[in-house]
N, C-alpha and C positions, 0 to 999 in steps of 0.2 A: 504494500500500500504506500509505501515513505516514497518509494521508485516511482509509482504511477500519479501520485501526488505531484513531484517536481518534473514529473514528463510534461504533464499536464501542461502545469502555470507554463513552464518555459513554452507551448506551443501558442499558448493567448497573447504573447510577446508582439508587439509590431515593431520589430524592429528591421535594418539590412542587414543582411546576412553576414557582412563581416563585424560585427559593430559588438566590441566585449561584452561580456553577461558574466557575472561573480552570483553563482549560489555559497551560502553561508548553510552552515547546517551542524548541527552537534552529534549526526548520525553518522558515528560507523557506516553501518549499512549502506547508506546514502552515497555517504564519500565512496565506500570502494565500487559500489554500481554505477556510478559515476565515472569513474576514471580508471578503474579496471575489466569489470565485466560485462561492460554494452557495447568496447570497442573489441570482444571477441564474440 
């Protein structure tokens, strides 16, 4: 749910495509789905 929670918001974003985005987050979880297991 922590995962589909931050998919989410970040897709309601209108932003350009190259343009930084900082998720903050005190999850475990979060962080490694994040930046280890969505890029495999």
């Amino acid at each position: 749910m922590e995962l589909t929670a931050a998919l989410r918001a970040l897709n309601c974003l209108k932003v350009d495509e190259a343009a930084p985005i900082t998720v903050r987050t005190d999850s475990e979880y979060l962080t490694k789905g994040m930046t280890e297991w969505l890029s495999n």
